[in-house]
C-alpha positions in Angstrom: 0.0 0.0 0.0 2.8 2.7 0.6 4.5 2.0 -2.9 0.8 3.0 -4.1 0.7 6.2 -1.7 4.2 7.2 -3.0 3.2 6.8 -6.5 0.4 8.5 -6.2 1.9 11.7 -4.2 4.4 11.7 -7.2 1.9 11.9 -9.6 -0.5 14.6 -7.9 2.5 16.2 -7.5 3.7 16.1 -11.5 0.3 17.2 -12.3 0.0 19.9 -10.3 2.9 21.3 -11.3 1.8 21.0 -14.8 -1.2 22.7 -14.7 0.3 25.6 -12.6 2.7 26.4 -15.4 0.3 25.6 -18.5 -1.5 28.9 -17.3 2.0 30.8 -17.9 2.4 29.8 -21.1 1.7 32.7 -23.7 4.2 32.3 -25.8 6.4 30.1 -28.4 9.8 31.5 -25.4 7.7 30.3 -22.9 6.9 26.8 -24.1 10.1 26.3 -25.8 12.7 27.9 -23.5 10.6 28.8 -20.3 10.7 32.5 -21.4 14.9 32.5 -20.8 14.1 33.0 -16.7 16.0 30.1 -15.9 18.6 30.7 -12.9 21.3 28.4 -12.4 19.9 26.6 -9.1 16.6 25.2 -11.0 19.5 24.3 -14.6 21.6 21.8 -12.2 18.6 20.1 -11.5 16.8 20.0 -14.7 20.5 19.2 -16.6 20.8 16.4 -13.6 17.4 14.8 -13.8 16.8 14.9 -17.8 20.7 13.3 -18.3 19.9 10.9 -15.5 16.7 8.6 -16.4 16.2 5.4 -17.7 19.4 5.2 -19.4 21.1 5.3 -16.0 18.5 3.7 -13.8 17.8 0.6 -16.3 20.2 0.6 -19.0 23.0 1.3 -16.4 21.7 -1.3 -14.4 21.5 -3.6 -17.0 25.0 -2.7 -17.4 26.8 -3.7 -13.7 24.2 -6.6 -13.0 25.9 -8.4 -15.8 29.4 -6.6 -15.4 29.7 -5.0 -12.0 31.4 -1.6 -11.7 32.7 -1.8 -15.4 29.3 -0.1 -15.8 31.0 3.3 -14.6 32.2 3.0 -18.2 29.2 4.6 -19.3 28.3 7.2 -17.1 32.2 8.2 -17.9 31.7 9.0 -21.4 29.4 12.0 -19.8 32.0 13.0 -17.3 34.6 13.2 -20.1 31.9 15.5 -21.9 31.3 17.6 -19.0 34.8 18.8 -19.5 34.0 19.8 -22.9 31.1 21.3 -21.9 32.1 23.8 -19.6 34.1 25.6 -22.3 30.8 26.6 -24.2 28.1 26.9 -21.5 28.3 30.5 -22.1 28.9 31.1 -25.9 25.9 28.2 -26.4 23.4 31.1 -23.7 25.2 34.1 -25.9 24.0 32.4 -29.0 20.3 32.5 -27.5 18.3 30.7 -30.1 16.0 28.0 -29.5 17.6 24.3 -31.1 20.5 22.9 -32.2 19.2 22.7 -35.7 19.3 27.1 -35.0 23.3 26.3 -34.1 24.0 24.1 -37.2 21.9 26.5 -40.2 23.6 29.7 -38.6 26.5 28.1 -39.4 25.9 25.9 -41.8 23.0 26.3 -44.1 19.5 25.4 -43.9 20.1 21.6 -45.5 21.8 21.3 -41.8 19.5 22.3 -40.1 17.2 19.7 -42.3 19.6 16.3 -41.6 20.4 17.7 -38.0 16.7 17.7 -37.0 16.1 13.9 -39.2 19.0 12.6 -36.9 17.7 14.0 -33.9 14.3 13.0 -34.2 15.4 9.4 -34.6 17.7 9.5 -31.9 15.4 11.0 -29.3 12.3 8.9 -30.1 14.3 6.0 -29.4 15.0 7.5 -26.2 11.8 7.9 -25.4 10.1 5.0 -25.9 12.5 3.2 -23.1 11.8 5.6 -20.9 8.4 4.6 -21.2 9.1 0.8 -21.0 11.2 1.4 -17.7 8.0 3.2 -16.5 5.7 0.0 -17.3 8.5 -2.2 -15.3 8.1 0.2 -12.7 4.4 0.2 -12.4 4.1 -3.8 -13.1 6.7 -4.0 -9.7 4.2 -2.3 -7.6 0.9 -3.2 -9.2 1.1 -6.9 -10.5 -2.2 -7.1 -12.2 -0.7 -4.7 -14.8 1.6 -6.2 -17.3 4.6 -4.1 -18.8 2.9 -3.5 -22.0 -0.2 -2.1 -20.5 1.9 0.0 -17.6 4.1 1.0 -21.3 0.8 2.8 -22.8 0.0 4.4 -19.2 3.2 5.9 -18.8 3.3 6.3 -22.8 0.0 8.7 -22.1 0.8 10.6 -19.2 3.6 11.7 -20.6 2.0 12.8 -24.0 -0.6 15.0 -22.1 2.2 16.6 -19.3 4.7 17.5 -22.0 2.1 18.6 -24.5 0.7 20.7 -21.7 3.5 23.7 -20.4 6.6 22.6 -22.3 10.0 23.3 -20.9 8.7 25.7 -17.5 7.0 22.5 -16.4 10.0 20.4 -17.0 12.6 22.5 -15.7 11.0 23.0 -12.5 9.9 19.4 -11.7 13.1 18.4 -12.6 14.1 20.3 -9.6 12.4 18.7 -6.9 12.9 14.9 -8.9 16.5 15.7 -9.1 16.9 16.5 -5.4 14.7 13.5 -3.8 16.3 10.9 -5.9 19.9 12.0 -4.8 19.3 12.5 -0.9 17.4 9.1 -1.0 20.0 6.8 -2.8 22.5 8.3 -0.5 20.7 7.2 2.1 19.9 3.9 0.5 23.2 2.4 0.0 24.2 1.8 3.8 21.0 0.3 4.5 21.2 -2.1 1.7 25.2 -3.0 2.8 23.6 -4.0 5.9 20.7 -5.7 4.3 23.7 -8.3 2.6 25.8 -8.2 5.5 28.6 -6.0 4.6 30.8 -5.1 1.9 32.6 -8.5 2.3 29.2 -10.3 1.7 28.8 -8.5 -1.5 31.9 -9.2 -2.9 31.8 -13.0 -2.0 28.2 -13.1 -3.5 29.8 -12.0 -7.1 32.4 -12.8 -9.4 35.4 -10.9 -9.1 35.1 -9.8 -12.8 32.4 -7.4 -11.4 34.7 -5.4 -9.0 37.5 -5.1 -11.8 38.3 -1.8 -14.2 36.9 -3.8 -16.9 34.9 -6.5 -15.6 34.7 -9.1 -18.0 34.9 -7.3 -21.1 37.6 -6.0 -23.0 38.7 -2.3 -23.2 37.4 -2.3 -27.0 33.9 -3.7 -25.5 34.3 -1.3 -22.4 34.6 2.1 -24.6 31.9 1.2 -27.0 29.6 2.4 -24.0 31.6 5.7 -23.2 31.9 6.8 -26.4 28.8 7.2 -27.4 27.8 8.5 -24.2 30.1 11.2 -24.4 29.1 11.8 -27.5 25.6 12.1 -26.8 26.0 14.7 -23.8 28.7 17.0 -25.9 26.1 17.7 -28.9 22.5 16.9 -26.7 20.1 19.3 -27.9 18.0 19.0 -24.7 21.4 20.4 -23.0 21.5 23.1 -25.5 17.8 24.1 -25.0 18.4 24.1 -21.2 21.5 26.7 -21.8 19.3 28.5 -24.1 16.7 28.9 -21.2 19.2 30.7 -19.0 18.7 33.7 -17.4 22.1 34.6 -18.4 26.0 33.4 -19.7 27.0 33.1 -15.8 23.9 30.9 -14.9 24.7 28.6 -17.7 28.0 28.4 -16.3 27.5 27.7 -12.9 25.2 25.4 -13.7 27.6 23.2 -16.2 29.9 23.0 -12.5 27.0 21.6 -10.1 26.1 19.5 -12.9 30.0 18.1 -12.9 29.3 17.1 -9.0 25.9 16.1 -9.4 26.2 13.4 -11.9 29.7 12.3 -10.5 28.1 11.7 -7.5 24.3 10.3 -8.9 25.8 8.1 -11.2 28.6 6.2 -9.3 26.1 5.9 -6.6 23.6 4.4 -9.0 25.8 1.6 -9.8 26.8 0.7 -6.5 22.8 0.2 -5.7 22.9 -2.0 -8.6 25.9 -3.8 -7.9 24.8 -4.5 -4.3 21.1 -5.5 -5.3 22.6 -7.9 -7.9 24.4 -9.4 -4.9 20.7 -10.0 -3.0 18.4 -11.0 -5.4 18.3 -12.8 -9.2 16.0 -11.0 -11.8 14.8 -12.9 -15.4 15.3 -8.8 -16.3 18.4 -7.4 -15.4 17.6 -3.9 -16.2 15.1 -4.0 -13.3 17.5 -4.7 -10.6 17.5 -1.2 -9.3 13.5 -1.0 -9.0 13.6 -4.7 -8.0 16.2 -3.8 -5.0 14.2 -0.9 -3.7 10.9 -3.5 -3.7 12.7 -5.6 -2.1 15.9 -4.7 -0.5 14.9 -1.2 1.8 12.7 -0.6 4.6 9.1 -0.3 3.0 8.5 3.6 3.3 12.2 4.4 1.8 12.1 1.4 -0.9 8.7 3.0 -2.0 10.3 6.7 -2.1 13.5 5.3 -4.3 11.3 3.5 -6.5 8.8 7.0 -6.6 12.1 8.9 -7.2 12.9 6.7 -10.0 9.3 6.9 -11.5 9.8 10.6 -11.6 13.3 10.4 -13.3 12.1 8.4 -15.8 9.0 10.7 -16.2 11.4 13.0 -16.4 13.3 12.0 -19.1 10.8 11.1 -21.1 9.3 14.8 -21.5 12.7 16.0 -22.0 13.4 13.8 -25.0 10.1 14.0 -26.3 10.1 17.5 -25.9 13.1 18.1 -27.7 12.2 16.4 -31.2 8.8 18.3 -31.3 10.7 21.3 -30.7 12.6 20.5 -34.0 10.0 19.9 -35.8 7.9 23.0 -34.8 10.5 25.2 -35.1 13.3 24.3 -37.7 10.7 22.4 -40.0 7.1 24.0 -39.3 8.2 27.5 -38.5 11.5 27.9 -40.5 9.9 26.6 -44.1 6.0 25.5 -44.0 4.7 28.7 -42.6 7.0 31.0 -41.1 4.6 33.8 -40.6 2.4 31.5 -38.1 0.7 33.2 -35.1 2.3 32.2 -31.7 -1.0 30.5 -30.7 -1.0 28.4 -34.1 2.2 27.6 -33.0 1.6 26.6 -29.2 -0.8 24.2 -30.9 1.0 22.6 -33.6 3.7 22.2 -31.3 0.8 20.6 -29.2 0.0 18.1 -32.1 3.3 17.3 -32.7 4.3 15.9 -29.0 1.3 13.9 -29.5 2.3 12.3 -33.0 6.1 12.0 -31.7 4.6 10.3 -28.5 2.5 7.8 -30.2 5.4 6.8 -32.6 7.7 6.2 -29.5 5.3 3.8 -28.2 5.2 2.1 -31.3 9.0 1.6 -31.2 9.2 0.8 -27.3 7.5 -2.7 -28.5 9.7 -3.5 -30.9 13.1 -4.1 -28.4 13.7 -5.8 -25.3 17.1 -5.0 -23.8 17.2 -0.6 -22.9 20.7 -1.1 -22.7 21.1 -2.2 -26.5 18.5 0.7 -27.3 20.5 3.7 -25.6 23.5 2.4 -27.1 22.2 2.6 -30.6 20.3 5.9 -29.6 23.3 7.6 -28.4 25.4 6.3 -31.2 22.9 8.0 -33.8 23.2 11.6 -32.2 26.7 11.5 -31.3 28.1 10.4 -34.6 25.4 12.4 -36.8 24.8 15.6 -34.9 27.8 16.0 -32.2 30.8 16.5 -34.4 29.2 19.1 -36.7 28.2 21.1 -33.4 31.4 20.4 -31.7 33.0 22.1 -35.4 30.7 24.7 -34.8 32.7 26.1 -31.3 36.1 24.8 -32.2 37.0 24.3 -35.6 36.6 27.9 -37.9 37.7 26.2 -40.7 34.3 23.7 -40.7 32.5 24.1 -43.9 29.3 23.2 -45.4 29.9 20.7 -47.1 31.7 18.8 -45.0 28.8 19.3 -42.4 26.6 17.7 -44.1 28.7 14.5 -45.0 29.3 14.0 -41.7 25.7 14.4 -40.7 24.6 11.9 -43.1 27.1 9.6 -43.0 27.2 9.4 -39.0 23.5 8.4 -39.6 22.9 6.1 -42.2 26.0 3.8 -40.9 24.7 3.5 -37.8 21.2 3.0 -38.7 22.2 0.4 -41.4 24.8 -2.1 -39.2 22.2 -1.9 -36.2 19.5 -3.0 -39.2 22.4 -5.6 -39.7 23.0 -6.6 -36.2 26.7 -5.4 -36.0 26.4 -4.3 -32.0 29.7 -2.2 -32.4 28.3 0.6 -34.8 30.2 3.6 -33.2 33.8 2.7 -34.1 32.6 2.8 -37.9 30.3 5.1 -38.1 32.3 7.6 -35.9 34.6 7.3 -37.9 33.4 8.3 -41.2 31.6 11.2 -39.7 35.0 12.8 -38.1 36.8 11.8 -41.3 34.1 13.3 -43.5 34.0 16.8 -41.8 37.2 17.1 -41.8 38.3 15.7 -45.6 35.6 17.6 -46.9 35.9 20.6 -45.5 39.6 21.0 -46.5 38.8 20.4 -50.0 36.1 23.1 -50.4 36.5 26.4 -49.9 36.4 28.2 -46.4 33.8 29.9 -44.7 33.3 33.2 -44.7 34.6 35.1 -41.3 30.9 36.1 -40.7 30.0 32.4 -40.3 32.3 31.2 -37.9 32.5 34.7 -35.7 29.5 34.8 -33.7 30.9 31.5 -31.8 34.2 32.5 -30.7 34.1 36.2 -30.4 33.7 37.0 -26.7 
């Protein structure tokens, strides 16, 4: 009955804050960037909770209950692109648009823009739709007589209607409360659960030793097939970008990149030592559900319900961040920039509206068609870091970046790794990154460079 309570608290509590900040929405800033009144406090949290969702809570999970701590391997591809990140925090609020299709046709042209929101959209529907499966998983562990696929379409609907409903305002601020719960609670979770297996020494003796090894039982080639698509993902992810974009200014952006350093240093590693201890307890037919399973099952019944309502809201979370984002693309780079670019804002607000909905519905569809999140974020990640993430990282570092070679890489990046996952090949980044670097770069030094107006406006300070 408490795990029901909880849930329900979280829910009233999502809802509430939804319809609070639909009544501030009068505009396409408001819905889009949350009017650019963003301080940095409320951007840790939002940056925290949007980066930190199923991906981490099930596909991480996944992850060390079949490798042990090797699974820091992936949350360490985003703390190597933190580093990158804090060097254009600022220059990314300066630019002030609204996407990073904006970023790519500024400078670029508008066929970027085009292939940058194609990628994107593919990327972050995939995204979604395992943020809704981890919600069914979530919702079959407390209520039985729901199965995953029916807990999928509940979770699949909720989150239609709450990101359809305020856009960014409601999603920022949530993500401000989620972001805090979930961290005070896991911290207080881990000692509990040492003592539920009866110390450190029990846990260890309980799993092979591959688990508390660098590598675990995979090689380094196997091991960075993880980070680097998760770096990849975090240095170029347009939800990141939108966040900066809703800044109140450069220095909010900013400080908000260095509590985001701590925050996921600390989130993440403490994440997988939950998972890693739970796999030492208890045997799941689904390993991606052995954080959700250990807070069922491994905590005292009102704490074990607020973890698992913590991770209900991440996951919530996550999904209206990465279903926000590709409807953003598509309203603004597509709808507003070339099919009517003289729309009202309210003709706007709703086709933005419609959109979510469509994007929504065709997540769903694609949440069916997998099993294993791991496999899915992988492939996700690999799409939008090898398509969209080194034309945007040419955009802040390399003045020499033209066009063309752009747009090779964009294309490239994405059809490789969309046609070895079609073929199965589970190692798509090493290829696929590797035409896409090689592409921008061959390619842009055979054409001619860009004019100084293009590159300017990114490193002037």
């Amino acid at each position: 009955m408490i795990y029901a309570i909880v849930l329900g608290i979280v829910v009233a509590t999502l809802c509430t804050v939804t319809i609070i900040k639909t009544l501030s929405v009068k505009n396409q800033a408001d819905f889009l960037v949350a009017g650019r009144k963003l301080a940095w406090p409320v951007l840790v949290f939002t940056l925290l909770s949007s980066w930190i969702g199923a991906g981490s809570l099930f596909a991480g999970a996944e992850y060390a209950y079949k490798h042990g701590f090797a699974a820091l391997w992936m949350p360490a591809g985003g703390w190597v692109g933190l580093i990158v990140i804090a060097l254009i925090a600022g220059r990314a609020r300066r630019f002030a648009q609204f996407t990073v299709p904006d970023l790519l046709e500024t400078r670029y042209n508008a066929t970027a823009r085009v292939m940058g929101t194609i990628a994107i959209v593919i990327a972050y529907t995939v995204i979604t739709s395992y943020q809704f499966k981890a919600g069914g998983d979530i919702l079959n562990l407390i209520f039985p007589s729901i199965s995953h696929d029916q807990g999928m379409c509940i979770i699949a609907t909720f989150v239609i209607l709450f990101t359809a409903a305020a856009g960014m305002a409601s999603i920022a601020y949530l993500d401000l409360v989620i972001g805090g719960l979930v961290t005070t609670i896991v911290i207080i979770a881990i000692p509990l659960l040492l003592r539920r297996a009866g110390g450190w020494s029990h846990v260890t003796a309980a799993l092979p030793a591959t688990h508390f090894q660098i590598l675990g039982d995979l090689t380094l080639f196997q091991d960075m097939n993880f980070l680097i698509p998760t770096m990849l993902l975090l240095i170029g992810n347009q939800g990141m970008y939108q966040k900066f974009f809703s800044a109140r200014s450069e220095r909010d952006a900013k400080f908000a990149v260095y509590g985001w350093i701590v925050g996921t240093l600390l989130l993440e590693t403490l994440l997988v030592t939950v998972a890693v201890i739970g796999s030492s307890l208890f045997k799941t037919d689904h390993p991606r559900e052995i954080i959700p399973v250990t807070a069922r099952q491994g905590l005292p019944p009102l704490i074990g319900a607020i973890l698992l309502g913590g991770i209900f809201a991440k996951v919530i979370s996550t999904a209206n961040n990465y279903l926000f984002s590709p409807a953003t693309n598509l309203i603004h780079d597509v709808y507003g920039r070339f099919i009517n670019p003289h729309a009202s804002e309210q003709r706007r607000l709703i086709w933005s509206r419609v959109i979510v909905v469509l994007l929504g519905a065709f997540a769903l569809l694609q949440a069916t068609r997998f099993e294993s999140i791991l496999n899915a974020a992988v492939y996700a990640y690999t799409v939008y870091g090898t398509a969209v993430t080194p034309a945007v990282m040419a955009v802040f570092f390399w003045r020499r970046a033209t066009t063309a070679g752009a747009i090779a890489s964009i294309l490239l990046g994405a059809a490789i790794t969309v046609g070895l996952n079609v073929a199965g090949y589970e190692l798509a980044i090493y290829p696929a990154l590797g035409a896409s670097v090689l592409s921008l770069w061959l390619v842009s030094l055979f054409t001619a460079a860009p004019p100084p107006e293009k590159w300017k406006p990114f490193f002037e300070t």
